[in-house]
N, C-alpha and C positions, 0 to 999 in steps of 0.2 A: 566382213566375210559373211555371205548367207549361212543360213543353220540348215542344216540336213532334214527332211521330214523324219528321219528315222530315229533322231537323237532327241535323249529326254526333257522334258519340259524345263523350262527354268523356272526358278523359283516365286517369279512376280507373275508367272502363267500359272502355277497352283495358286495362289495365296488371292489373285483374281478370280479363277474359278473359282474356288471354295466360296470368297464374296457371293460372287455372283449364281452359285449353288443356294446358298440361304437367302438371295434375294426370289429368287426362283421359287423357290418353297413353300416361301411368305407370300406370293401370288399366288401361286395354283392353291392354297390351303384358305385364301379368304374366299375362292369359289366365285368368282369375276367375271370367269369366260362362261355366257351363255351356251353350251351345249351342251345335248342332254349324253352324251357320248363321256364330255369330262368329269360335267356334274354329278352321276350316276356310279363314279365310282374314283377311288383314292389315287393320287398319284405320287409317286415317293420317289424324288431327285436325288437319283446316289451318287453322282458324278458329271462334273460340265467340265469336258476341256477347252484351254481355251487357244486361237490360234497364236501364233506368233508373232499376230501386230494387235490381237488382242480383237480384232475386229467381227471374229465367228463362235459365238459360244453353242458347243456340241454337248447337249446335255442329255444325259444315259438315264430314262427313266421308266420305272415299275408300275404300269397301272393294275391296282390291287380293285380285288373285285371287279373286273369287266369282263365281260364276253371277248369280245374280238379286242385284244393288245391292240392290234395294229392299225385298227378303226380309230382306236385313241388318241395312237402316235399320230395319224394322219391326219386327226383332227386338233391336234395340238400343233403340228405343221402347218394349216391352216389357218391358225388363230396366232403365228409365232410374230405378227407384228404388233396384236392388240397386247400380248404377252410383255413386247420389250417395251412399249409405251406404259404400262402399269410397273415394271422394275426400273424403271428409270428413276424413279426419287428416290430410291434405296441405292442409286449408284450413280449418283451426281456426283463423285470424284473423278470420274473416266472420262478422259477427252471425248472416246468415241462412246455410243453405247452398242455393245455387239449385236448380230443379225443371230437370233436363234434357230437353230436346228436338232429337233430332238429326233433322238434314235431309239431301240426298245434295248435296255439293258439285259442281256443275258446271263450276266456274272453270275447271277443265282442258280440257275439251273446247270452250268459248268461245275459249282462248287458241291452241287446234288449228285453228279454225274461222277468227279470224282470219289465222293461219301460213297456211293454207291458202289464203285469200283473197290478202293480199300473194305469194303465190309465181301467183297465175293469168297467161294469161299477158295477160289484159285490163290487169290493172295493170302488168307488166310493159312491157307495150308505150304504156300511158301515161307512166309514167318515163320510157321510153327518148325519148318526143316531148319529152318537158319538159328532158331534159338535151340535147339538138339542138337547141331555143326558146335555151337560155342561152349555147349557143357561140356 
């Protein structure tokens, strides 16, 4: 029976990504791909999912310190076959090796946005009624 795209990963599609996350990491971190786009600044792999024949690794990642994010991603798109040729020794157990596509991870700035929200002081001042409701 096919799997729904809406239903959660299975557990050899984490336990792959994560793999395949630190093989990631360990490439972009020896600084391999000539551009001065990637070179110029850090790229920090916080997440690769992966498909469900294992064949697409979608990896969510943070370029710290650059100007244009999305100069980076596109140029890390551009460079995503020189990328899987370089993590392939690091994942000679995979029949296939996956086709890379990175995206620009926003998790962070979500997790700012809610910080941000909890500290207003609309919420603040709702707390404050609800802990005076329970006295």
């Amino acid at each position: 029976m096919p799997r729904s795209t809406t239903s959660s990963p299975s557990q050899r599609m984490l336990r792959v990504g994560e793999q395949v996350r630190h093989a990631l990491s360990e490439t972009l971190q020896r600084g391999e791909i000539i551009d001065p786009l990637i070179e110029n600044s850090v790229v920090s792999v916080s997440e690769v999912r992966m498909s469900p024949d294992l064949k697409i690794a979608t990896a969510f990642v943070s370029p710290l310190g650059a100007k244009d994010a999305d100069a980076v991603i596109e140029a890390l798109n551009k460079h995503a076959k020189f990328v899987r040729g370089r993590v392939s020794g690091a994942l000679r157990q995979m029949k296939y090796m996956p086709e890379f596509r990175f995206r620009l991870d926003t998790s962070f700035d979500n997790f700012a946005r809610i910080n941000d929200l909890l500290k207003s002081p609309e919420v603040a001042r709702d707390l404050d009624s609800d802990n005076k409701e329970e006295e």
